[in-house]
C-alpha positions as CSV (number, residue, x, y, z in Angstrom):
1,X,120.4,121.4,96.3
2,X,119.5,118.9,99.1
3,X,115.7,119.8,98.3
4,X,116.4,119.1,94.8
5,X,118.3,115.7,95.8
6,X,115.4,114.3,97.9
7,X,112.9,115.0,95.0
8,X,114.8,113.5,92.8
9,X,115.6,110.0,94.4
10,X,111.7,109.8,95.6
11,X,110.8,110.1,91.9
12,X,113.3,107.5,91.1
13,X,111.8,105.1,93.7
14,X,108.1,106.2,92.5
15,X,108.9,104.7,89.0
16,X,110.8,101.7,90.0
17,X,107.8,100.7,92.4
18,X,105.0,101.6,89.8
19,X,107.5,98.6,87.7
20,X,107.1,96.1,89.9
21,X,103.3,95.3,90.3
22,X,103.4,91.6,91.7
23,X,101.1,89.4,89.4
24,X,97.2,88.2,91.0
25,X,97.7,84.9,92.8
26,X,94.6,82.8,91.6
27,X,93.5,79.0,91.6
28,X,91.0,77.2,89.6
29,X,88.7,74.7,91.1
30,X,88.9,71.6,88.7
31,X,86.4,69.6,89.6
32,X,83.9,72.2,88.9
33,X,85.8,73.0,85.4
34,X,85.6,69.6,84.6
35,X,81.7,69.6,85.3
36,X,81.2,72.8,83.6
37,X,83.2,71.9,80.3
38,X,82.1,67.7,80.3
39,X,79.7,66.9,76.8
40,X,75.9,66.0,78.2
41,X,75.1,62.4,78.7
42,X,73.1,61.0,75.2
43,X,70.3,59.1,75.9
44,X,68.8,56.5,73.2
45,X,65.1,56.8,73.3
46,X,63.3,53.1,74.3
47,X,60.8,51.8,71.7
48,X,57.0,52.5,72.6
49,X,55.7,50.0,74.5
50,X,52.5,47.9,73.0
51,X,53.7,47.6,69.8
52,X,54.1,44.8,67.4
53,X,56.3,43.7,65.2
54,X,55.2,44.5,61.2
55,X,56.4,43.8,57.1
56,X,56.8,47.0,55.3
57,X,57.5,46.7,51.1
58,X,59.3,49.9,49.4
59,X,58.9,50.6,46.2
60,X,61.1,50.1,43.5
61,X,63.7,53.4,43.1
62,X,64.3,53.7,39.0
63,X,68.3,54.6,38.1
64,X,69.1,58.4,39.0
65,X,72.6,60.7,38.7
66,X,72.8,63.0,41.5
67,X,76.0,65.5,41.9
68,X,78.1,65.2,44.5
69,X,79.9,68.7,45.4
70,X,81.8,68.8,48.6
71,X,83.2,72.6,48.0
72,X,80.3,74.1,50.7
73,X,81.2,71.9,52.8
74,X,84.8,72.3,52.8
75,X,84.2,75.9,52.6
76,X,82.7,76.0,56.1
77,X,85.4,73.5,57.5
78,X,88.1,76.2,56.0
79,X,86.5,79.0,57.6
80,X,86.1,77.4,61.0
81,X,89.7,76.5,60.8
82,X,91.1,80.1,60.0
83,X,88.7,81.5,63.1
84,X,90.8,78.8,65.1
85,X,93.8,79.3,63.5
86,X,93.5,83.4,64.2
87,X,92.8,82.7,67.9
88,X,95.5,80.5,68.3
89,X,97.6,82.8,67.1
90,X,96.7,85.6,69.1
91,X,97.4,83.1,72.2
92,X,100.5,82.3,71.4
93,X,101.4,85.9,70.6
94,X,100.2,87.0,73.9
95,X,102.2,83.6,75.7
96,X,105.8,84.4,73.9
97,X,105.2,88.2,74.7
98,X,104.7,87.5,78.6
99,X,107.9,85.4,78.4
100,X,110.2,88.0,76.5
101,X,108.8,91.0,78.5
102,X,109.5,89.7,81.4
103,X,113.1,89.6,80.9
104,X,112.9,93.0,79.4
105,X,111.0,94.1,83.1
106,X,114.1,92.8,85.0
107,X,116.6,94.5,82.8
108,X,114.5,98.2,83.1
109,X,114.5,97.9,86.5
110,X,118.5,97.4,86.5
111,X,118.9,100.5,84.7
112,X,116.6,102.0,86.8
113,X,118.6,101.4,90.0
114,X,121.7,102.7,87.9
115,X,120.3,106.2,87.8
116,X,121.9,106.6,91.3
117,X,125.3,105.8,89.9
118,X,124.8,108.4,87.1
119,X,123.4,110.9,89.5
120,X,126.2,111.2,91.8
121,X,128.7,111.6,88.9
122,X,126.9,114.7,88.4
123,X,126.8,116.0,91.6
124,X,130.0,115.4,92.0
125,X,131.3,117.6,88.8
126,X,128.2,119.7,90.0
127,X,129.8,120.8,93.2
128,X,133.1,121.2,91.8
129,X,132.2,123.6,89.1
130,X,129.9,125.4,91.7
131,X,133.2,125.3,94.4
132,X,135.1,126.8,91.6
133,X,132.6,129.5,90.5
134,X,132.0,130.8,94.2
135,X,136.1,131.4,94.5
136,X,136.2,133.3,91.4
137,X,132.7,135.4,93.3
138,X,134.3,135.3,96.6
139,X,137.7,136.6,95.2
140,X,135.9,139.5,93.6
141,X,133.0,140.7,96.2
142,X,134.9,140.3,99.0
143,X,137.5,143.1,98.4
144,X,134.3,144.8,97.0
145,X,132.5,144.5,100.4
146,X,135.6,145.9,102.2
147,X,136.2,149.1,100.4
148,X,132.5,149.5,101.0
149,X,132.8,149.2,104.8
150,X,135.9,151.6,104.3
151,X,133.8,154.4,103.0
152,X,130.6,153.9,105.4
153,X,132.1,153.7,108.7
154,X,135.7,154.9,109.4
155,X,135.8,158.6,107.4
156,X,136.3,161.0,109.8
157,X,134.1,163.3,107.9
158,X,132.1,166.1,109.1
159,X,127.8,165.1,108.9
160,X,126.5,166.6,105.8
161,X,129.9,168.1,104.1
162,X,130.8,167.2,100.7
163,X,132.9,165.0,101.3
164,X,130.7,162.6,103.2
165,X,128.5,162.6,100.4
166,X,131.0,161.8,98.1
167,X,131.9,158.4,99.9
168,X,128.3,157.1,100.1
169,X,127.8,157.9,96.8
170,X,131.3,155.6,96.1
171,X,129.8,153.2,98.8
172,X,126.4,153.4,97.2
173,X,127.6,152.6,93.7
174,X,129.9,149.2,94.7
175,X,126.5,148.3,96.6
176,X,125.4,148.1,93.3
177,X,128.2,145.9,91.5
178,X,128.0,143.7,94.4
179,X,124.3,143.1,94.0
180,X,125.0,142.2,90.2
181,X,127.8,139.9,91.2
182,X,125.6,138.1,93.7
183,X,122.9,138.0,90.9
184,X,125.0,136.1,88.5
185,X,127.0,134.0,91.0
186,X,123.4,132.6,92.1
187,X,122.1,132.2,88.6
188,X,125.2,130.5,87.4
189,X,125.0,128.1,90.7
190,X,121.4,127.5,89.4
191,X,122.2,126.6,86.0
192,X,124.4,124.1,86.7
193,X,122.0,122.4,89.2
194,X,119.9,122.7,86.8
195,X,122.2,120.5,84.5
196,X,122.3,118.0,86.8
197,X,118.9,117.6,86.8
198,X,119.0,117.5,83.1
199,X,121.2,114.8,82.7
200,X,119.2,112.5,85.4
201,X,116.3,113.4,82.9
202,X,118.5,112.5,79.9
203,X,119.5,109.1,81.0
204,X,115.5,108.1,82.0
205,X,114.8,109.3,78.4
206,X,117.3,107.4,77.1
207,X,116.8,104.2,79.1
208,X,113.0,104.4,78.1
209,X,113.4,104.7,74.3
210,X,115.7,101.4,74.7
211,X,113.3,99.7,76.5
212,X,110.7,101.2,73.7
213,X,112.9,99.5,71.1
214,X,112.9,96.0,73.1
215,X,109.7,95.8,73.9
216,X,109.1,96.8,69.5
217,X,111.3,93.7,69.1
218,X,110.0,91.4,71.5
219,X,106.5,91.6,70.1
220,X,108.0,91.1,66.8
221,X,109.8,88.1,67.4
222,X,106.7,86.6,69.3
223,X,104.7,87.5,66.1
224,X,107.0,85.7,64.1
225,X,107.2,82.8,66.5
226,X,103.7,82.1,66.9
227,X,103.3,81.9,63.0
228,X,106.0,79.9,62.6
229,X,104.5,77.6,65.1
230,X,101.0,77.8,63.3
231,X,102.6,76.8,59.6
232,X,104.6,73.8,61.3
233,X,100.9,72.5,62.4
234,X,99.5,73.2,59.6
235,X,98.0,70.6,57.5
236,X,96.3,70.9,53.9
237,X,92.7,70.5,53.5
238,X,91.3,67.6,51.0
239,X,90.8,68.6,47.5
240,X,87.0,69.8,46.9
241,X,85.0,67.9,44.1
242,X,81.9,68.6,42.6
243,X,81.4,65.5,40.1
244,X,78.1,63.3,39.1
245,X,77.1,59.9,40.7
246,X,75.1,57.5,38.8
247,X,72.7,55.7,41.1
248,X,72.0,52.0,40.1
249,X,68.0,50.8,40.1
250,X,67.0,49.2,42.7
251,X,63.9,46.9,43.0
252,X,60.9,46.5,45.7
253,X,62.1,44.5,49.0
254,X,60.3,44.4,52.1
255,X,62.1,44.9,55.6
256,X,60.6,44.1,59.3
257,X,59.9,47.1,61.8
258,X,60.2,45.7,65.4
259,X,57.6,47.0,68.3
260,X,57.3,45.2,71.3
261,X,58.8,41.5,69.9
262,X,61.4,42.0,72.0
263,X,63.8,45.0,73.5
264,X,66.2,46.8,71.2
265,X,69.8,45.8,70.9
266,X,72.3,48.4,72.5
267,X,74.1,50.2,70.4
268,X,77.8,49.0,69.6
269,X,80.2,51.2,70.6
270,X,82.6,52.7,68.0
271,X,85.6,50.5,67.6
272,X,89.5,52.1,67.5
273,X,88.6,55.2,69.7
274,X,91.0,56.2,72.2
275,X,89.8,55.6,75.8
276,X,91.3,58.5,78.5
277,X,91.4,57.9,82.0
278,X,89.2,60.4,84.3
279,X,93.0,61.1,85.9
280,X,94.3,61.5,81.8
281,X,91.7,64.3,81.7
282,X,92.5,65.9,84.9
283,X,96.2,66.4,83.8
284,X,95.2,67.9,80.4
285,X,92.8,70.5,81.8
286,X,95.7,71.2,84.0
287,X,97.6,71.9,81.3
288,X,95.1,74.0,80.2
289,X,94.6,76.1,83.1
290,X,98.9,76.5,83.3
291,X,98.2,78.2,79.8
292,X,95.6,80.1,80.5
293,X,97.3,81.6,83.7
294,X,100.7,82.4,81.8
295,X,98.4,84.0,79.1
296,X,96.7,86.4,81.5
297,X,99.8,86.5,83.7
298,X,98.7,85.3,87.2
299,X,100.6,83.1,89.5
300,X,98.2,79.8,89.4
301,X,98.1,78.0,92.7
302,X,98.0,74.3,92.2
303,X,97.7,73.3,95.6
304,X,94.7,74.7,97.8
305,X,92.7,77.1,97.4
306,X,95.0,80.5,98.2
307,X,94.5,83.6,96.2
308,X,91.5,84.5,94.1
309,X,88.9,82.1,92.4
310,X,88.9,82.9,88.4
311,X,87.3,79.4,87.7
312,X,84.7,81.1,86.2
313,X,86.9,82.8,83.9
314,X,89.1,79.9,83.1
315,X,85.8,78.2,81.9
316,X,85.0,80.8,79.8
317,X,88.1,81.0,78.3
318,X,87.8,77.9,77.3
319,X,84.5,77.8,75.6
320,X,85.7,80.7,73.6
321,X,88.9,78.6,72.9
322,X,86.6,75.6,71.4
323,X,84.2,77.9,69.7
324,X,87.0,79.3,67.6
325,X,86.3,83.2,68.9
């Protein structure tokens, strides 16, 4: 039973261990994200040199009606928004599912640890009903082993009479019942070990189909998080038209290309758009790499480089993020 015992609790420690894997410790280098992920520079071409300024007349342009239909258009916008729609929903999915199993992980390892409690309950009946069982064997056999003693060794009977054949054929026969007695003392004391062991068994099957059921409803109620999420953001699409446009006639006029008069204005820069900071788009990307890290579960390491280097993979990630996959 000790055998038995020892086995027992060293499979009980083998699953909580294999429960509590401790998450890849990693750290992104930023400034090399920031490099990898930053648009190209554009460069407006110069005019070719040695060239001069000259009059060039267009033609007149008689009335036309042309149709405008923006539903292509709006059909490719609507179908690069669902690909980005269904990847941010599998992100989300994945981000609320970390979070609720990880709750679930502490409480499964609770229950785990209270296998011991349940265990020594049922040793404890265990050894009483096998305490009990052995008086009711020992009451019996033991009489049993004496009157066997009684007919081997202390007849005073002559070697070979009839007599002392008649006693170890008595002796002979409660050798027999006593071999049966210890036969289904031992298999009783086996079967109810072997109910101990059953009910340990019982209460890890049990404690696994709850966590079954959790984990079921976890993923469930990140599903239905993430969507609701998504429909709060959502926002509708303009109305596609597909309609004529009468173009007005327009008559000759004649317009000056510039060469080499003099060098080309710069262009004006867009007015009204938003100007970030170089330290604005180091706290987003940030940001970015605390999501990606919580998606994938690693521990991210803000602060020097400890653990393993995944910028590569962080920069992927991204890409796939703004291509929509």
């Amino acid at each position: 039973m000790r055998k038995n015992s020892l086995f027992l609790a060293l499979g009980i420690t083998l699953v909580i261990s294999g429960c509590s894997k401790q998450p890849e410790v990693v750290y992104v280098d930023l400034p090399e994200a920031e490099s990898a992920l930053a648009l190209p520079p554009i460069t407006l071409p110069a005019p070719p040199a040695g060239q001069t300024a000259a009059s060039l007349t267009l033609p007149s342009q008689p009335s036309a009606e042309i149709l405008l239909d923006t539903r292509p258009q709006l059909a490719n916008v609507r179908k690069l928004i669902d690909q980005d729609r269904r990847h941010a929903h599998r992100s989300l999915v994945r981000q609320y599912s970390i979070e609720r199993n990880a709750d679930i992980d502490d409480l499964h390892q609770q229950k785990l640890a209270g296998i011991t409690t349940v265990q020594a309950a049922l040793r404890e009946k265990a050894t009483s009903q096998i305490r009990d069982r052995f008086n009711q064997y020992a009451g019996v056999r033991g009489p049993m082993l004496t009157k066997v003693s009684s007919l081997e060794a202390f007849q005073p009977f002559v070697r070979g009479s009839q007599a002392e054949r008649t006693s170890l054929a008595a002796a002979a026969s409660i050798r027999a019942q006593i071999a049966t007695l210890d036969a289904e003392y031992f298999a009783d004391r086996r079967n109810i070990q072997a109910q101990v062991r059953a009910g340990v068994d019982a209460e890890l099957t049990r404690i696994a189909r709850d966590i079954a059921d959790l984990r079921g409803q976890a993923d469930e109620e990140a599903e239905g998080a993430a969507t609701r999420q998504l429909q709060a953001a959502h926002a509708p699409l303009p109305i596609p038209i597909a309609e004529r446009v009468q173009l007005q006639p327009v008559g000759p006029r004649t317009m000056t290309v510039a060469g080499s008069a003099g060098p080309p204005s710069p262009p004006t820069p867009p007015q009204g758009l938003p100007v970030v900071s170089q330290a604005k788009n180091r706290e987003l990307l940030l940001r970015q790499v605390r999501l990606w890290a919580r998606t994938n579960g690693y521990v991210l390491q803000e602060q020097g480089r400890s653990g393993h280097n995944h910028t590569s993979e962080f920069i992927e990630w991204m890409r796939d993020r703004q291509l929509g996959r």
